[in-house]
SEBA-105784 format. One record per residue (C-alpha): residue in one letter; x, y, z. Coordinates in steps of 0.05 Angstrom, whole numbers, plus 32768, in hexadecimal, padded with zeros to 4 digits. Layout:
N
AXYZ
...
REM end
This chain:
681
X7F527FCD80FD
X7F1D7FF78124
X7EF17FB3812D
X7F307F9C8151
X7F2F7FD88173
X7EF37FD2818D
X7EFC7F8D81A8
X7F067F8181F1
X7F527F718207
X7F347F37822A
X7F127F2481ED
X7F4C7F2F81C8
X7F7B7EFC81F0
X7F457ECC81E9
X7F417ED58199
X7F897ECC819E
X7F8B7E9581C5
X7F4A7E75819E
X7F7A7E758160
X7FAB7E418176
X7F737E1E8195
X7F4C7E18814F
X7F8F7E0B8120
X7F9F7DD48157
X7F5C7DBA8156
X7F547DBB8110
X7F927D9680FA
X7F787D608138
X7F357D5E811C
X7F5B7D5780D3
X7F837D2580F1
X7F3F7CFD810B
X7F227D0380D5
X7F5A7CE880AA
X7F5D7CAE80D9
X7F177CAB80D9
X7F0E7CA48096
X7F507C75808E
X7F277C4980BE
X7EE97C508093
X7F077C39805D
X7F267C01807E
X7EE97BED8094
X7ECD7BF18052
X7F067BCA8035
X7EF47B99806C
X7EB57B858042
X7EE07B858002
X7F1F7B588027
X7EDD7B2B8041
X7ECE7B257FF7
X7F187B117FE8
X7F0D7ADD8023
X7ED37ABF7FFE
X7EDD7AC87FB3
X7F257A9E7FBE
X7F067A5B7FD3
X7EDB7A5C7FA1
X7F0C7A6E7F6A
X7F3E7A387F7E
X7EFF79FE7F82
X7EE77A247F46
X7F347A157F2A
X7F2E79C57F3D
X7EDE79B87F26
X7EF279DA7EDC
X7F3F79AE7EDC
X7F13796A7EF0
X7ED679867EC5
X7F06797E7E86
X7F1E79427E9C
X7EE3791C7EAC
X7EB6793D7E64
X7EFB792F7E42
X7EE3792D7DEA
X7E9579217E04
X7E5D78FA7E25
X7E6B78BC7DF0
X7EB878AA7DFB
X7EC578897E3D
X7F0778B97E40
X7EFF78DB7E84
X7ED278AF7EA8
X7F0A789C7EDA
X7F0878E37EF2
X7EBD78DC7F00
X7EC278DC7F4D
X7EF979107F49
X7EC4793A7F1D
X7E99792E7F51
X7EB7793D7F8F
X7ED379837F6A
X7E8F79927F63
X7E7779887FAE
X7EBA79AF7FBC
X7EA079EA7F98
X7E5979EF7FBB
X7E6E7A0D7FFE
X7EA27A417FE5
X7E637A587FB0
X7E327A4E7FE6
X7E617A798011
X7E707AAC7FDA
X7E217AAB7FC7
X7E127AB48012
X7E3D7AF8801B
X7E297B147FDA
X7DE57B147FE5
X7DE97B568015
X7DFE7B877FE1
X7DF97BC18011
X7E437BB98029
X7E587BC17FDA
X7E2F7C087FD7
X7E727C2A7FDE
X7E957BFA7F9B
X7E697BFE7F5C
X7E967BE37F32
X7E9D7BA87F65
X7E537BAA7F68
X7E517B9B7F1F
X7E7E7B687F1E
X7E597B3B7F4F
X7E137B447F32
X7E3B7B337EE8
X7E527AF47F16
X7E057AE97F2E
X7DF77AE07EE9
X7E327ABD7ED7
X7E247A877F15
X7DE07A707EF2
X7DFC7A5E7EB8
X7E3C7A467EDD
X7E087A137F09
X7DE479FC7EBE
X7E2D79ED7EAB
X7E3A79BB7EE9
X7DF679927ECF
X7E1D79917E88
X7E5B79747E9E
X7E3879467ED9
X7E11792A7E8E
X7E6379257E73
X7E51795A7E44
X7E8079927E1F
X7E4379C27E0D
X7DF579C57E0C
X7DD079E97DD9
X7D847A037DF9
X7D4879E57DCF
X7D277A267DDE
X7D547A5C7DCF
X7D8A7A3A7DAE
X7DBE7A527DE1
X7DFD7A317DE8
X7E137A227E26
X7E5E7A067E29
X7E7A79E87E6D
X7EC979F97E68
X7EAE7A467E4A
X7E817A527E84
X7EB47A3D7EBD
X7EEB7A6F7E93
X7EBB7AA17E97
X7EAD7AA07EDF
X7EF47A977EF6
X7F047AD37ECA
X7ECE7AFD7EE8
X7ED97AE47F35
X7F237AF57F22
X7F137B317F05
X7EE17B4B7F46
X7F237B407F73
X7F407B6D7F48
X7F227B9C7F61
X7F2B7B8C7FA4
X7F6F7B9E7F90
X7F627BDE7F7B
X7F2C7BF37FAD
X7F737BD87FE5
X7FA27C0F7FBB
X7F917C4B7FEC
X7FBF7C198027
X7FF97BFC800D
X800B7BC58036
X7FBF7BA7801F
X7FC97BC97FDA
X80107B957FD5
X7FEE7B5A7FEF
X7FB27B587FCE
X7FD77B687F86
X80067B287FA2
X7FBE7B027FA2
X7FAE7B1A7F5D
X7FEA7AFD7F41
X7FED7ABE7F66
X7FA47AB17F54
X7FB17AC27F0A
X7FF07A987F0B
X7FC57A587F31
X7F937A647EEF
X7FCA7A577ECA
X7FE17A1D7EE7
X7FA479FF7EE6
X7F9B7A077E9C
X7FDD79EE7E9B
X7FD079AA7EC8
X7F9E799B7E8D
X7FBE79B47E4F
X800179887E6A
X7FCB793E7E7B
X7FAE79547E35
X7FF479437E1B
X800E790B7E43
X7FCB78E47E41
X7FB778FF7DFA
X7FE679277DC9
X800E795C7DC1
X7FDF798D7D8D
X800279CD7D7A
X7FC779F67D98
X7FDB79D07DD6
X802079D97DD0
X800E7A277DC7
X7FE47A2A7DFF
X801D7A0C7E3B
X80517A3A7E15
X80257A787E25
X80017A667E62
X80467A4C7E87
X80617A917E77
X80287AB27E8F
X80297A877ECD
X80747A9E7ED5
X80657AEE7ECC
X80327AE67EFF
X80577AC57F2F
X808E7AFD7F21
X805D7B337F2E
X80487B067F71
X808F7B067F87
X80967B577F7D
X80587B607FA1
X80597B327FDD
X80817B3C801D
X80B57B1D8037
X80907AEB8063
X80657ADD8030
X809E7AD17FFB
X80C37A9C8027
X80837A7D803B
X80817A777FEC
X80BC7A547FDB
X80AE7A21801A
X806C7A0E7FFC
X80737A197FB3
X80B17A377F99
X80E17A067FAE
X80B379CB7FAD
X80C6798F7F88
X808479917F63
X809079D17F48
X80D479C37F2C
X80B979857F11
X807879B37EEC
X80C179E07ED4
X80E079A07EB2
X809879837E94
X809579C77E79
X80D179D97E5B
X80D379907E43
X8095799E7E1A
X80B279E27DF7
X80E779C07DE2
X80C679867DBA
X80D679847D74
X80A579987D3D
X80A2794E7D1B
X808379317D69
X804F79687D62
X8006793B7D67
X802E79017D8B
X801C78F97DCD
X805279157E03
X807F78ED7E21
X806C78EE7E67
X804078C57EA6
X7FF978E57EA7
X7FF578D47EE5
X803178EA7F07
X801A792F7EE3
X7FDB79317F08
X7FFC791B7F4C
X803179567F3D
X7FF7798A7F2A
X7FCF79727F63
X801079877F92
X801479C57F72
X7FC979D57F7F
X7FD579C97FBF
X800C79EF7FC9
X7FF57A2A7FA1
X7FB07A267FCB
X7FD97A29800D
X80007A667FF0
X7FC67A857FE1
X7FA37A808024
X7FE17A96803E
X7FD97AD5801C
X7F8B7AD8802C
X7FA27AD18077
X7FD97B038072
X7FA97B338052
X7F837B21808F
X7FA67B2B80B8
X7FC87B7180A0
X7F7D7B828093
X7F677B7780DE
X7FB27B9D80F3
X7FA17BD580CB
X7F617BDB80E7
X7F717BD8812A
X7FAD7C0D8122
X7F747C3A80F9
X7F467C2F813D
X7F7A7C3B816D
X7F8E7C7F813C
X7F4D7C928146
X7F467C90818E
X7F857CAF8199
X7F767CE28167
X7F397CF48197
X7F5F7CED81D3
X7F937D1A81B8
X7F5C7D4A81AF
X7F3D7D4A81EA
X7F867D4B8213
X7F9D7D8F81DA
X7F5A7DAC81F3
X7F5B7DA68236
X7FAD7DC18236
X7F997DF08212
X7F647E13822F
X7F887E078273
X7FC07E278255
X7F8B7E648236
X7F6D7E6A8275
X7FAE7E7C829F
X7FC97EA88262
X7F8C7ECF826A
X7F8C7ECA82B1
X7FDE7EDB82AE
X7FC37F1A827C
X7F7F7F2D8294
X7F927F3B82E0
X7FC87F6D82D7
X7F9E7F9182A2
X7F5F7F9C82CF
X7F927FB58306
X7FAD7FEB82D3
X7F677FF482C2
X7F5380028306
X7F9080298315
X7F87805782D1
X7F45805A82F0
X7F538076832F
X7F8C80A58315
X7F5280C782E6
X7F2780CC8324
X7F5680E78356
X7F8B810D832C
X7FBE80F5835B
X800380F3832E
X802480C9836B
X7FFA8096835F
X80278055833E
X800D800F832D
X80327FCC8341
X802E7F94831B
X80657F558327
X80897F2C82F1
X80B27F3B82B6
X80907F3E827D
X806A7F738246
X80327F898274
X80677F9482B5
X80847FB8827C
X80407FE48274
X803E7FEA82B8
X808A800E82C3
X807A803B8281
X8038804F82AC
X805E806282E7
X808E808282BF
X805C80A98297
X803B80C182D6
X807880D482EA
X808D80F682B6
X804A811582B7
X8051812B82FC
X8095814B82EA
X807D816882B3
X803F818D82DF
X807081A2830F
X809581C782D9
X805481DB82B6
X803E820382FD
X8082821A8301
X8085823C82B4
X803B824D82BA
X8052827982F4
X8086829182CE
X805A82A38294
X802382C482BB
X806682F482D7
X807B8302828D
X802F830A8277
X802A834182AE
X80638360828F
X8055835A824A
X800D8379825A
X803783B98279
X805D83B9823F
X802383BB8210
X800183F38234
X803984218236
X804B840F81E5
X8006841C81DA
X8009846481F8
X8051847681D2
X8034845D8195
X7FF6848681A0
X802884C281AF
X804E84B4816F
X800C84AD814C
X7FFE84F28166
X804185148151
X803884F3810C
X7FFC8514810B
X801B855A8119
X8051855580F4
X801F853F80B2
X7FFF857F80BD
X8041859F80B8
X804D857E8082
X801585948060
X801785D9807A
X805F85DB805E
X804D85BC8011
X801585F6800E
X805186288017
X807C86087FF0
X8046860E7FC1
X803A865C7FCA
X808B86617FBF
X8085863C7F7E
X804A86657F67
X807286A67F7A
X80B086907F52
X808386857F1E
X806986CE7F21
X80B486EC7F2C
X80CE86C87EEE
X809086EB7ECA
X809C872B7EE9
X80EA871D7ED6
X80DA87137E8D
X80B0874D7E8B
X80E7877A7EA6
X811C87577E73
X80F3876E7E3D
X80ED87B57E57
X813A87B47E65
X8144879F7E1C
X810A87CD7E0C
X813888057E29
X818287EC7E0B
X815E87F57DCA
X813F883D7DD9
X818588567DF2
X81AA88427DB3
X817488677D94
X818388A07DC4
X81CF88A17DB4
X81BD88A07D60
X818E88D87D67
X81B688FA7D98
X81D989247D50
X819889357D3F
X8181894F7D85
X8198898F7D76
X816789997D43
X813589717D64
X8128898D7DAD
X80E289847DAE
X80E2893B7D9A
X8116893B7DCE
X80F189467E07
X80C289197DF7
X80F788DF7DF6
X811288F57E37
X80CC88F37E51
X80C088B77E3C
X810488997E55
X80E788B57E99
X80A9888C7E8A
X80CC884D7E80
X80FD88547EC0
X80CC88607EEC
X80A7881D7ED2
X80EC88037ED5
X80E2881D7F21
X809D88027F2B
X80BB87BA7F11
X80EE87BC7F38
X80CA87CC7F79
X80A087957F6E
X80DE87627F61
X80F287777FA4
X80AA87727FBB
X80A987237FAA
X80F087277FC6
X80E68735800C
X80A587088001
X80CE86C97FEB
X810186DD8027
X80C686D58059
X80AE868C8035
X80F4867B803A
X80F6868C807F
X80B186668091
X80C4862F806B
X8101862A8099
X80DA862D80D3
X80AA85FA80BB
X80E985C880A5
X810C85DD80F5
X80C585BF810F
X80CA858180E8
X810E856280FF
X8136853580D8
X8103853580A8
X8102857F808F
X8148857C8084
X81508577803E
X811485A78034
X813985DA8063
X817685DD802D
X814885EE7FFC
X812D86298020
X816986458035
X817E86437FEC
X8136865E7FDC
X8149869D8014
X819486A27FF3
X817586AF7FB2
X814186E27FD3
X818687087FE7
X819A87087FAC
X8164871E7F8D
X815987597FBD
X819D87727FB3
X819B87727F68
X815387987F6C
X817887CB7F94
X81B387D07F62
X817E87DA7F30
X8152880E7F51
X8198882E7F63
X819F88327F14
X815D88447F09
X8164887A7F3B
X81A288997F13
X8183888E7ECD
X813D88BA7EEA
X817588EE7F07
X819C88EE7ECF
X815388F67EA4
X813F892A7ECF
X817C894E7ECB
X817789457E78
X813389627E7B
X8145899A7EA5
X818089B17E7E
X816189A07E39
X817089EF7E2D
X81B889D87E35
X81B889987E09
X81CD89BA7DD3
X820A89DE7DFB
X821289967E21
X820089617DE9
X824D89367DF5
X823189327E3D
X81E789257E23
X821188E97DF7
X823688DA7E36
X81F388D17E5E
X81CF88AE7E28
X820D887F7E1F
X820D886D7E74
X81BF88687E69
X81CF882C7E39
X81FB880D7E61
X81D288117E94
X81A887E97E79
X81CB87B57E5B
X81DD87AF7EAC
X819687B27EB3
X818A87737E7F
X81C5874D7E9F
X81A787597EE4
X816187427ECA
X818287027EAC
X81A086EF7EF0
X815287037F11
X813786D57EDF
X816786937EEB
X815F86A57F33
X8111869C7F2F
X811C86617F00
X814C863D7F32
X811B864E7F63
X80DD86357F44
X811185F17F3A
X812685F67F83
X80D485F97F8F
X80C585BB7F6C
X80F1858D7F81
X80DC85AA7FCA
X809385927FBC
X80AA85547FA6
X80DF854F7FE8
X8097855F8012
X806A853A7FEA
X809E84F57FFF
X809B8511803D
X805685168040
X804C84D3802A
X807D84B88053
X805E84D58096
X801D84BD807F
X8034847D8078
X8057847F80C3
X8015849080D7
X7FF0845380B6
X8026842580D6
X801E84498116
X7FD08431810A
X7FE083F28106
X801983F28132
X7FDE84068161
X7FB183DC814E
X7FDF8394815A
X7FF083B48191
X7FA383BC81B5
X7FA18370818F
X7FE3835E81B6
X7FCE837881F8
X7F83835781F9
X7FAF831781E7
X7FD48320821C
X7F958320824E
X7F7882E98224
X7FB982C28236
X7FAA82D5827F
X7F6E82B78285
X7F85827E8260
X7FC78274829F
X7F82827D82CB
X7F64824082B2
X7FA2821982AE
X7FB9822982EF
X7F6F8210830E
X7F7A81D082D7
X7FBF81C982F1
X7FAE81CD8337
X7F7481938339
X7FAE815C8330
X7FD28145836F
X801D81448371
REM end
């Protein structure tokens, strides 16, 4: 496909055209050549039907010398049977000289038999056979059957010779019959010669088998002999009739097949099949002569038939060859006239093909060189290239429609671009101010997960503190029950007294010192609270959630505060009421149901104390909850803010991408619009 390709148009149409040219030319020259070589072979057949022409003669005197030959030698050289057909032996032998002087004559040039070796064969096998055939004539002339050679003791016998040279003349036409197969009208005739020469063999055998009878006897070979050779003669003559035409046929039955003679050779013959056994070596009953006057009529009429045939083979010859001739020449000037049409024809198809193209060549030409999109091409007729032509125009127009659109749209687009680029500036500064508040408000975040951080750790401490102060309060419980059991033996035991009370001082004012330093981390986890609000105000929407938890983180600090102060209020009225025990210690004994009544309120005071420490301590333990899940609510949000940031990078980012795009693109309407504007339209 890419050789075509790369194959001229022009060259193209005249491949095309070439193709038709060649098939026609070759089935002409096939044609020629078949008539050619039909009139080759004629003409070699010529030299083969010449042979025909010659070999007959010679056959049929051939026929005559070897029928008066057995006459004249008759049983030898010493019986004076035969002698009357002396000049009759004779004259059949002068007969035979020209047709064999004839025969010899055209046999000699055995060039024009190159082409049939088996016919080749045949006539040198007759060359040979002539010699001794010529020895044999000197027998008989001498009225002798045979000659036996003093030198090589080679038999030479007359009647044996002249069989074997009409059997090989009649054999070489045989071949002519073949080498006429390839044309049937010759391949007909020349079979109708075969059998009409075999059947005149016959007959001639028979013209001297029947005299042998009528002048001799009737032997049983004899009798054998006519039997077979008159049915021979009969199937011959069959064959003849299914070979010859129609002409010949009647020309037939004028000379020979409704001739008296031949019905009278009929009777003689069926007269002789039907002797009876007992006249068998009796001579027949019939006129010798007559016989040989009705054989000699038969001879004659079968030698007319026969050159009847030779002339009609002629003749059909010399037609055929003529009609071969004439094929031949109008074979060629068939050729020459399919030639000449056609490369008239070829011409004005490439002429009819070839002009428009070069125009829409030159016009594709000259709308790449000028750009001009109203340029149209006109070519006349109706056909595939006017076809071409219209797409063309069409194309260009569409093309030039299609420009006019382009310009419009590229205008259009260079408008939007404009636009888009504004766009992409001012996105690029909000995202750069969004980049910068993310950037703040990560910092707050931050800033507001290390508080959160400081809150937890507090809690942590105030649940310590807490437990400590539990364990004091329980401490306490435990030393007032103690108080109220030894209160019955206070009376007796001031002095240890004392001591107690001064050591119930001790542990209230640590109870005091604890206390102040609950409320201590009180008011400190009020004032995280309250920053952690502040911080969760500055972040919006998302320090919401975290801005619960420090309101519940300052709620508990309330709480907390107002149970230290119940507590130090206690603690107050248990160092009073300690003070008061100490100072009227002198009156315990005078006051010991009040002393009971003191130490009683001291225990319940604190078993207030423990209950108001338990609530401290789940108040620092939901705290130090409420802490953690705070981290965790501004460690999200920390991650979450750092992750606005990273898409606020790359938001950036496509967007610097997007904008030098977009003045890529700019340049790129530039170029089109100076592309655009170098066409014409």
């Amino acid at each position: 496909m890419n050789l075509i390709n790369n194959i001229r148009i022009k060259n193209r149409i005249l491949i095309l055209v070439s193709i038709p040219v060649v098939v026609a030319l070759f089935f002409a020259v096939l044609r020629f050549q078949q008539a050619n070589q039909t009139l080759t072979n004629i003409e070699k057949l010529d030299a083969v039907q010449e042979y025909l022409s010659k070999v007959s003669p010679l056959i049929s005197a051939i026929y005559q010398e070897r029928l008066m030959s057995k006459f004249y030698i008759g049983p030898g050289e010493k019986s004076d049977i035969g002698l009357e057909f002396k000049s009759q032996f004779e004259q059949s032998q002068r007969a035979t000289e020209k047709p064999l002087r004839n025969y010899q004559n055209f046999i000699a040039d055995k060039n024009k038999f190159k082409g049939f070796p088996k016919l080749l064969e045949d006539i040198k096998d007759i060359e040979e056979t002539i010699l001794l055939y010529k020895k044999a004539q000197k027998i008989a002339q001498r009225k002798m059957r045979f000659e036996i050679d003093s030198g090589t003791g080679e038999k030479t016998a007359v009647l044996a010779v002249m069989n074997s040279i009409v059997s090989k003349l009649i054999s070489s036409s045989q071949q002519v019959v073949l080498l006429s197969a390839s044309n049937k009208q010759l391949s007909l005739l020349t079979n109708s010669y075969q059998s009409l020469s075999n059947a005149q063999n016959y007959l001639m055998l028979l013209i001297g088998n029947v005299y042998e009878v009528t002048a001799v006897k009737l032997s049983l070979t004899t009798y054998a002999n006519i039997s077979r050779q008159v049915g021979q003669e009969m199937v011959h003559l069959d064959n003849f009739a299914n070979f010859a035409p129609e002409s010949i046929l009647q020309f037939y039955q004028k000379e020979l097949g409704k001739h008296p003679s031949f019905k009278e050779a009929q009777d003689i013959y069926e007269k002789i099949r039907r002797v009876q056994p007992d006249t068998i070596g009796e001579k027949f009953d019939g006129n010798k002569n007559d016989w040989l006057a009705t054989g000699d009529q038969l001879v004659n009429a079968y030698n007319k038939v026969v050159d009847n045939v030779i002339q009609e083979i002629e003749s059909t010859k010399s037609d055929i060859l003529a009609r071969s001739k004439n094929a031949v020449t109008q074979t060629i000037s068939v050729i020459v006239a399919l030639i000449a049409v056609l490369v008239i024809v070829s011409y004005k198809i490439i002429v009819s093909i070839n002009t428009p193209l070069k125009q829409m060549i030159n016009d594709f030409a000259a709308l790449a060189e000028s750009k001009d999109m109203t340029l149209r091409t006109q070519i006349n007729g109706n056909n595939e290239l006017t076809s071409v032509a219209a797409a063309f125009n069409s194309l260009i127009e569409s093309f030039e429609q299609t420009l006019l659109s382009v310009r419009q749209k590229m205008l259009q687009m260079d408008e939007i671009t404009h636009k888009v680029s504004g766009s992409m500036g001012d996105s690029i500064q909000l995202i750069d101010s969004q980049k910068t508040a993310t950037d703040s408000i990560s910092v707050a975040i931050n800033q507001m997960t290390a508080t959160i951080y400081e809150v937890a750790k507090m809690s942590a401490a105030t649940s310590e503190i807490v437990k400590r102060a539990n364990e004091l309060s329980v401490t306490g419980e435990k030393d007032a029950h103690c108080s109220k059991k030894t209160m019955d033996a206070l009376f007796a035991e001031l002095a240890s007294t004392s001591d107690l009370i001064n050591d119930l001082n001790q542990e209230a004012s640590q109870i005091s010192n604890i206390v102040q330093v609950i409320k201590g981390i009180s008011e400190q986890t009020n004032l995280l609270a309250l920053n952690a609000a502040i911080e969760a105000a500055r972040a919006g929407e998302m320090g919401r959630g975290f801005a619960v938890v420090a309101d519940e983180v300052r709620e508990l600090s309330k709480r907390t505060h107002d149970s230290t102060d119940l507590i130090q209020g206690q603690i107050e009225m248990l160092t009073k009421g300690a003070s008061n025990a100490l100072s009227k210690m002198e009156l315990l004994q005078a006051n010991g149901s009040e002393a009971v009544t003191i130490v009683q309120r001291s225990s319940e005071a604190f078993v207030t104390i423990k209950q108001e420490l338990e609530q401290i301590t789940d108040m620092a333990n939901q705290i130090a909850v409420a802490s953690e899940e705070q981290t965790n609510v501004a460690d999200e949000i920390n991650q979450r803010v750092h992750e606005i940031k990273d898409e606020s990078d790359r938001i950036s980012q496509q967007g610097r991408e997007t904008q030098k795009d977009t003045e890529d693109l700019k340049k790129h309407e530039t170029a089109l619009k100076l592309d655009i504007e170098k066409f014409h339209f």
